[in-house]
N, C-alpha and C positions, 0 to 999 in steps of 0.2 A: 504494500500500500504506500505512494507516495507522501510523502513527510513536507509539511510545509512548515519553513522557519518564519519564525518573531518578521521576517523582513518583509516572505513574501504575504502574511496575512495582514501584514499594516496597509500593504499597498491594494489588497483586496478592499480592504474594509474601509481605506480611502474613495476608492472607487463606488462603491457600494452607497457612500456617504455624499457621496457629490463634491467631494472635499480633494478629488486630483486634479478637475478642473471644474470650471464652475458651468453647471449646466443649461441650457438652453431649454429651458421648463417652467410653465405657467405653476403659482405658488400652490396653486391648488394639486396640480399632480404631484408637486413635489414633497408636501403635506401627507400626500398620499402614499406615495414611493418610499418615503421614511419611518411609514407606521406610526405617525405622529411624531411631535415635537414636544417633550418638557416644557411644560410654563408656569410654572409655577409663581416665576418671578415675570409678571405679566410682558416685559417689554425683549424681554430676551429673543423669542421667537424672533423677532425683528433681524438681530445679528446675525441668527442662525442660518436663514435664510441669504441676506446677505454672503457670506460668505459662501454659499452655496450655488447662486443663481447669477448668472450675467443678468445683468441692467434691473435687479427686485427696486421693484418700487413698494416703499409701505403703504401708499393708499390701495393698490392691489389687497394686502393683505387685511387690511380696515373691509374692503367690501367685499370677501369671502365670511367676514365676523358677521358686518353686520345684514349680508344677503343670507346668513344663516344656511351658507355650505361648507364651513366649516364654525368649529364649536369647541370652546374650553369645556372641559371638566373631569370629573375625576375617571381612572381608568387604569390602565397599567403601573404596578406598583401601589396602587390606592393615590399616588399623585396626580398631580393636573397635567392634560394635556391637551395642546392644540391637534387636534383629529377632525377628519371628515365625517358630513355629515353620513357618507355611506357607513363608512368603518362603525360610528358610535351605534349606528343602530344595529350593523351586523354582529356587533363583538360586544354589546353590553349587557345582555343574560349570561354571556361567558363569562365575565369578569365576576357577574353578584356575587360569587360565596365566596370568594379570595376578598372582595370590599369587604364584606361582612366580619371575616374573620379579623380580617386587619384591623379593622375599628375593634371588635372585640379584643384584643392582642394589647389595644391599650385602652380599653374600659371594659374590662370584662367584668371586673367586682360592680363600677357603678351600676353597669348594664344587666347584672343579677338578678334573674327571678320575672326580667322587663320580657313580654310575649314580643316578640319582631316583628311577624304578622299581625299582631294588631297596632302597634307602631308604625307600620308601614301604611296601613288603612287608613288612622286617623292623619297622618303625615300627608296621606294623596288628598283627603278633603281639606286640609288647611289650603294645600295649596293648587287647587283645583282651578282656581279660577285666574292662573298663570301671573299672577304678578309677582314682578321680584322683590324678592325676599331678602333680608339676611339670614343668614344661622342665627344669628341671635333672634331672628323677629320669628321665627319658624318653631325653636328652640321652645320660646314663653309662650306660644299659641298653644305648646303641646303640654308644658309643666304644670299643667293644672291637674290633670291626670297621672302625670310620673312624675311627682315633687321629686322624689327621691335620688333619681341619678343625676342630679346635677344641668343643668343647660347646654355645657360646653359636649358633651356625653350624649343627649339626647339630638343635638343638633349634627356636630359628625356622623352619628348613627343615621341620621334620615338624609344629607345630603351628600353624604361620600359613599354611602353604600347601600339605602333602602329605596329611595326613590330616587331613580335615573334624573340627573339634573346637568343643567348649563349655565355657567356663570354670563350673563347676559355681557353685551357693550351698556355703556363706552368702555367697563372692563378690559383692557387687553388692545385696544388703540392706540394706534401709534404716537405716546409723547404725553397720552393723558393720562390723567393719576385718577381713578375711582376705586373704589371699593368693591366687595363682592356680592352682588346680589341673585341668587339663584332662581331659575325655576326647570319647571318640569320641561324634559326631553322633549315628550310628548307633546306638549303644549308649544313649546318653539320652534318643532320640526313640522308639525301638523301629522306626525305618523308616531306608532309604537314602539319600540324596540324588539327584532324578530324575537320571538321564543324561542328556548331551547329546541334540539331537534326532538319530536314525541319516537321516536325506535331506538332510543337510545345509541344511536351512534354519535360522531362530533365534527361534523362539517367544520365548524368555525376553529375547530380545533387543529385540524387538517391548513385551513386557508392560513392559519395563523402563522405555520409552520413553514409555508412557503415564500407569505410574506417577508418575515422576518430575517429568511438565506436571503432572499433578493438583496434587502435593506442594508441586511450585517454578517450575513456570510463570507468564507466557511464557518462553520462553529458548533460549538458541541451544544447538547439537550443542558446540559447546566447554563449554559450560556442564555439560551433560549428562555430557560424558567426566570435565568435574574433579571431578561429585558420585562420579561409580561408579571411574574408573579406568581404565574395560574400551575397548578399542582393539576397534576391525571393527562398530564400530554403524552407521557410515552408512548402511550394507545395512538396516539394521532401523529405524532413521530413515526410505527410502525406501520401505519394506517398509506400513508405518502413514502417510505423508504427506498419501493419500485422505483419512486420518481428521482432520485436523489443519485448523487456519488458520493463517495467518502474518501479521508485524508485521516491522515495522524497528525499531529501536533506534536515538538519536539519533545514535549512530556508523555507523549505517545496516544493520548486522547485520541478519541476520534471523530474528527470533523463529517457533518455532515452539508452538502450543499446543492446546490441548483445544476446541471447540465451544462447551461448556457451562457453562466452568470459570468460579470468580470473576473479577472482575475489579472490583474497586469505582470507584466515582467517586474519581479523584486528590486530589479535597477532601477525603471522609471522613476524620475527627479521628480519628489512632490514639492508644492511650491509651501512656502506661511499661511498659515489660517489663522487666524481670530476665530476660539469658538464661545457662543456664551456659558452661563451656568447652568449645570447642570445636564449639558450637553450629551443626548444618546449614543452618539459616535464615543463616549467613553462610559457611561453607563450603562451602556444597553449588552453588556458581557459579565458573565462571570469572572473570568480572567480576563482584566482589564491589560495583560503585560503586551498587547498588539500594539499600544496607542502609548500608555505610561507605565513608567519606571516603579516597580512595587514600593519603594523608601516616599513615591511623590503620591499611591495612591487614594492616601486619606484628603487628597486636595478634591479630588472628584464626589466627595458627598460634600464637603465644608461648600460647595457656593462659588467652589473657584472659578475665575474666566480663566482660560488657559488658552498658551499658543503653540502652535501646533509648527516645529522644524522641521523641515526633514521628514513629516509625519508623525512627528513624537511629540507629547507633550514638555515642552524646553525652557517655560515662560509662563507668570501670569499676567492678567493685564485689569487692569480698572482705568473708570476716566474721574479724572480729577480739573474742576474749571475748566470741561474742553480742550481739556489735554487726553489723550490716550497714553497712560502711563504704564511701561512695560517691565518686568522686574524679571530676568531669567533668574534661568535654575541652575544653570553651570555656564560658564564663559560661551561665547557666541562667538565663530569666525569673523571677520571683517565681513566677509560676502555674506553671513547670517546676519547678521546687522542689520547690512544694508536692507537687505528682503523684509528684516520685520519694520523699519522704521518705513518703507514703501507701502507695505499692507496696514499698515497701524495709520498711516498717516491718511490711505484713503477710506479707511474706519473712519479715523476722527470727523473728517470730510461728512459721511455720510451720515454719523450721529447729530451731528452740530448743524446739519444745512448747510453746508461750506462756510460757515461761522468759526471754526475749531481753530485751537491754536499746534492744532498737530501732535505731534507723537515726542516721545520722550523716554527713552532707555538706562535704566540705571544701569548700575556695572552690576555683572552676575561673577 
């Protein structure tokens, strides 16, 4: 079985990411082709894309929000993400009982003894009549009935994982600052969310699987579980196998992948990326060792922006007054330099409206 090294899966998963060259794809497919976007920190989506797309424009991605074809909310992980409106309806009975659990995972004492099914009932009539909401207003609508577990408790419970919700706009806009207000899927899509399959089998489980090679292959079924969360795939890993090739990993794993999918030559020269936080292209793996160095891993849950050399994480960056401020991780060549303070600087460019005061590189 061929063995692929650390080099040649960075450059796969480059590719895969849209991050070897920037691709020539409306945000919406590309939204699409990614399996969603992390958003948790609402403006990020914005870079990500960027870095991704020749010529993204963010009001594009304003009227995917607010034409309600694509949609925040929670999913993968139990965090937020920027997803299609096809994906959320096809993939959102798959996700229930991993949301479920997860909230439970961290209120399981307050949420003791609490029926879900009737929580879930009285949760769909509160907010039945689609207007947004906060967790907190959704929360005290419900506390009259479950004094007991708290607000903070009964409100994650009903919008991260009992009733399918969308953080509405101007949430998530480009440059504006709102708050989160939910409501029902249903109600904002004007459709339901498909049901589960009734024969027990797991189509979504299957498409998930394919998905996902496309987006971030090669890669192993752990891999697979720490992008999505969702526990009982092996069945739908097995299920799609016929369709697949397989690789080892120099720890000897075994890669599973697409046919057809990229895979470049290990050599090809990846250029600087800017990626935002929390970025899939490093989260969406169990062994994150493709993209980043294990001593730097703890930067990919803290919130880091990170930048990408060579295909590696080598840099973080934040903006400071309009500056894009870049801090490596170990000394940069002169030619690495150059490249970040080129890509950083047409970041700044693009953050600021052409207002920015450009890029700015400490010593690493």
């Amino acid at each position: 079985m061929t063995v692929l090294d650390s080099r040649a899966l960075n450059r796969a998963t480059l590719a895969r990411q849209l991050l070897l060259e920037r691709a020539d794809m409306t945000p919406s497919d590309a939204v699409s082709h990614l399996c969603g976007l992390q958003a948790q920190e609402p403006q990020e989506p914005f870079t990500g894309l960027w870095s991704r797309l020749r010529g993204f424009d963010p009001a594009a991605l304003d009227g995917l929000l607010t034409g309600r074809t694509v949609v925040r909310t929670h999913l993968m992980r139990r965090t937020v993400h920027l997803v299609t409106a096809a994906d959320v309806l096809a993939w959102r009975a798959r996700h229930e009982p991993m949301l479920r659990q997860r909230v439970l995972g961290t209120y399981r004492r307050e949420l003791d003894g609490v029926d879900l099914g009737e929580l879930a009932s009285a949760a769909r009539a509160v907010t039945s009549d689609g207007e947004p909401r906060t967790m907190t207003e959704i929360a005290a609508a419900l506390a009259g009935r479950w004094p007991a577990p708290g607000r903070r408790a009964l409100g994650e419970m009903v919008v991260a994982a009992l009733v399918p919700m969308v953080q509405t706009p101007p949430r998530g806009l480009w440059r504006v600052k709102a708050g989160v207000r939910n409501t029902p899927l249903a109600h904002w899509l004007r459709r339901e969310p498909a049901p589960p399959a009734p024969d027990g089998t797991d189509p979504v489980g299957a498409a998930l699987v394919r998905r996902y090679l496309a987006a971030f292959g090669p890669a192993a079924s752990a891999d697979l579980r720490a992008w999505c969360g969702l526990a009982g795939l092996p069945a739908a890993v097995a299920a799609v196998r016929g369709e697949l090739i397989a690789f080892r990993d120099e720890r000897g794993r075994e890669l599973l992948d697409l046919p057809d999918a990229p895979r470049p030559d290990p050599a090809t020269p990846a250029p600087v990326r800017f990626l935002p936080a929390f970025d899939n292209a490093v989260l969406g793996y169990h062994d994150r060792g493709r993209i980043i160095d294990d001593g730097h891993r703890g930067l990919s849950v803290e919130g880091a922006r990170v930048v990408l050399v060579e295909g590696r994480v080598r840099a973080t960056w934040t903006v400071d007054a309009g500056t894009v401020a870049v801090s490596p991780l170990r000394g940069l060549t002169r030619a690495e330099r150059a490249a970040v303070v080129e890509e950083g600087g047409s970041l700044a460019s693009f953050l600021s409206g052409g207002e920015s005061d450009g890029v700015r590189v400490t010593e690493g």
